[in-house]
N, C-alpha and C positions, 0 to 999 in steps of 0.2 A: 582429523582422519576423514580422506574423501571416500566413501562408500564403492567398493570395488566395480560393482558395475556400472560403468561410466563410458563415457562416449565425448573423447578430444573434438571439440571444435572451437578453433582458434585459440586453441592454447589453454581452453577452461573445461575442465573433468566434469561433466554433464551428468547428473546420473539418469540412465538409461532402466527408468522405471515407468510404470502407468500410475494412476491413480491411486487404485483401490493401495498397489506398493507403497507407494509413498505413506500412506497412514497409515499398513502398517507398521510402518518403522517411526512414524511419530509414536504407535501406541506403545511398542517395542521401548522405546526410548524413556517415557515417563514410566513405565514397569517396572526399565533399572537405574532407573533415575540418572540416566548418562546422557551429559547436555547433547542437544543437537541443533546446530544453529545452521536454518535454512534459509537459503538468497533464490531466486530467481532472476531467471533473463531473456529478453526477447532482444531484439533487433536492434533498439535502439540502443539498450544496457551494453553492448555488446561492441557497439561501436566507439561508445561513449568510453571503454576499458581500454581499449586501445589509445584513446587521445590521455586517460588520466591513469596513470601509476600509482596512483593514489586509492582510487575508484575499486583498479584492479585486485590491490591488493587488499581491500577490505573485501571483495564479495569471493574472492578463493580461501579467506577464511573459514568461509562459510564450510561447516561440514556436510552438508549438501546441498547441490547447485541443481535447481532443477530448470527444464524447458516452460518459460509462461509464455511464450510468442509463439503461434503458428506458422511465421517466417522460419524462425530456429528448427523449427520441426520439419522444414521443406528442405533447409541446407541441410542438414546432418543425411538427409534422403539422398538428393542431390550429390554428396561428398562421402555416398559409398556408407557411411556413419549411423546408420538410422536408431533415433529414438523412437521408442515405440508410442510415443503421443503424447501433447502437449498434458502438461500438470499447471497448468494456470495457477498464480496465487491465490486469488479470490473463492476459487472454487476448491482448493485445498482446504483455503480455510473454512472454507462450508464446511468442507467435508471433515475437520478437527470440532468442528462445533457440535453436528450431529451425532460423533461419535460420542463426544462429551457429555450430551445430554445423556447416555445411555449407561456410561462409565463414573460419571459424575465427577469430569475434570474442573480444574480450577482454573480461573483464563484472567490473565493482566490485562486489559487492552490499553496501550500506549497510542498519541498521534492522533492528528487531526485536532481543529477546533472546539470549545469546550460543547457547542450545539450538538456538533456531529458525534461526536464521542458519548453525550446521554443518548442521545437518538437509536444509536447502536447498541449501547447497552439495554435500552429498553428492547433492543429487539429481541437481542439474545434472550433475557428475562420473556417472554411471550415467547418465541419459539423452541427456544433451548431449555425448558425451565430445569431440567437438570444439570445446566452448567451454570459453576458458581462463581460468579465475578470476584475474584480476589483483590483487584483493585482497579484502578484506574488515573489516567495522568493523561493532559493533553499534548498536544504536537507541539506548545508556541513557546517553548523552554529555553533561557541561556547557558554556553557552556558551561555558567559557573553552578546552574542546576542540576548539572548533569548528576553529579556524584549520588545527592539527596535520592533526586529520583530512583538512581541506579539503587541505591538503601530500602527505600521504599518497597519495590517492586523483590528485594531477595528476601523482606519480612512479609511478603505476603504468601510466598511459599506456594505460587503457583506453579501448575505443572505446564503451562502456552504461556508465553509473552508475545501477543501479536502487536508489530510495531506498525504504525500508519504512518509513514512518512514522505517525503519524495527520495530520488536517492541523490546522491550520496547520501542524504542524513540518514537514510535508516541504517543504511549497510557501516557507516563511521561510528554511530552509535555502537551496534550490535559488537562491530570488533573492537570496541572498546571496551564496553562492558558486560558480553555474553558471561565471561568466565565468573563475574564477581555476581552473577545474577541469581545463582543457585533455580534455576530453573531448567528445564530438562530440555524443551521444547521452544527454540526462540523463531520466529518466524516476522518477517518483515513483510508485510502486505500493500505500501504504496498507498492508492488512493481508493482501497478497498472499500474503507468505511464511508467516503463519502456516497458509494454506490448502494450499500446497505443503508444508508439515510434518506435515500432518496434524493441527493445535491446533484449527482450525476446517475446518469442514463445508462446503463448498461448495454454494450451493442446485442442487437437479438443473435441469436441461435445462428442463425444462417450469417451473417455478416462473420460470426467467430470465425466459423468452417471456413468459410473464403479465405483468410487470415486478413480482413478487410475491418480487425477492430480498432486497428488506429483511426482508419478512414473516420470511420460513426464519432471516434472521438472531435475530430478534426470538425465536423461537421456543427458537434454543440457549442464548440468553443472556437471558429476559426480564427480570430484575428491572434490569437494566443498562440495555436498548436501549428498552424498551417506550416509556418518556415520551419518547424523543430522536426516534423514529419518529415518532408521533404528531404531537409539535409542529414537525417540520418537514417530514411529509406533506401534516398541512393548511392552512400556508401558502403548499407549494409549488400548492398548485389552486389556491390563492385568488390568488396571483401571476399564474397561467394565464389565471383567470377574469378579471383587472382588465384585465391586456392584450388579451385578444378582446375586453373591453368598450371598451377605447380603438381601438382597432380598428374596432367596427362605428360607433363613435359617428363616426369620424376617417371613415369613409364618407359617413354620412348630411350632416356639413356640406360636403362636396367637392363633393354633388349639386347 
């Protein structure tokens, strides 16, 4: 079920929340214990759904789809559509940890490297000390592990399962095994925890706002990210630009 307030752009029911919204309805969600399996998308996500049918149809399973790119947040402006402000992954699940310490949720963390994965749990433990690590599994799994893990993590009886993966894997994951997961709150966070590790650099404050946090990434890693940026930057305009063009054209015949 996609959460009613939403906002089409390119074909994916966005929901058209802010922050503080957003965790309500995570809190909302482990209180009725009715799963809710949340994807996010920026720019490149976006483009990247378009080339794969595969892609697409794992992250519109999601029962809610929120804006992590401050590109997303300028087209939906741009296209008449406006969300009312990026919900970044990272910072969601800050903001699921926080509340947790306070609620005393229980948190699976799935993904990433076996380093990066204690690294983060110690952090939680030291800043979250009321949120209770229910268990934990690293990112470097075979299909044929899937199932165990999937077992694992619905005897642990947490109320977050945060996934650290890249996508597709996270979002194939999740639509596979959100439903048999018996957790309330599934959320897919990318390469969250390596930033909580300290592996990767976080862009500051002000590069976010620019929506210039590819760039900062691109910057630590170029020989990696430099082409992937690139060609899925300038399709993501040219995507922008074809649908304001159907747009104004979708005007002038209505006249």
């Amino acid at each position: 079920m996609v959460h009613p307030r939403t906002v089409d752009l390119f074909g994916v029911p966005i929901g058209a929340l802010t922050m503080r919204e957003a965790l309500d309805r995570v809190d909302e969600a482990i209180a009725a214990r009715r799963p809710t399996q949340i994807g996010v998308v920026n720019a490149a996500k976006l483009v990247n759904m378009k080339r794969s049918a595969a892609l697409r149809e794992d992250v519109l399973s999601s029962d809610l789809v929120l804006a992590d790119g401050t590109a997303v947040v300028w087209a939906s402006r741009i296209l008449g559509r406006p969300l009312p402000e990026r919900v970044a992954g990272i910072d969601l699940m800050m903001g699921m940890l926080a509340r947790g310490n306070q609620r005393g949720y229980r948190v699976y963390c799935l993904g990433a490297r076996g380093d990066v994965l204690q690294a983060v749990v110690d952090h939680i433990g030291r800043a979250y000390p009321g949120v209770i690590i229910a268990g934990m599994h690293h990112g470097y799994f075979t299909a044929e592990e899937e199932e165990p893990i999937a077992a694992d993590i619905a005897r642990a009886a947490a109320d977050i399962l945060l996934v650290a993966m890249t996508s597709p894997r996270k979002e194939q994951f999740l639509a596979r095994w959100s439903r048999q997961l018996a957790v309330p709150v599934c959320h897919g966070v990318g390469g969250s925890f390596d930033v909580v590790a300290g592996v990767v650099e976080r862009a500051p404050d002000t590069w976010q706002r620019l929506g210039l946090e590819w760039l900062y990434r691109v910057k630590q890693e170029p020989r990696r990210l430099w082409k992937r940026y690139l060609v899925t930057n300038t399709a993501f305009v040219w995507m922008v630009l074809a649908a304001l063009l159907r747009q104004q054209f979708g005007r002038l015949h209505a006249t």
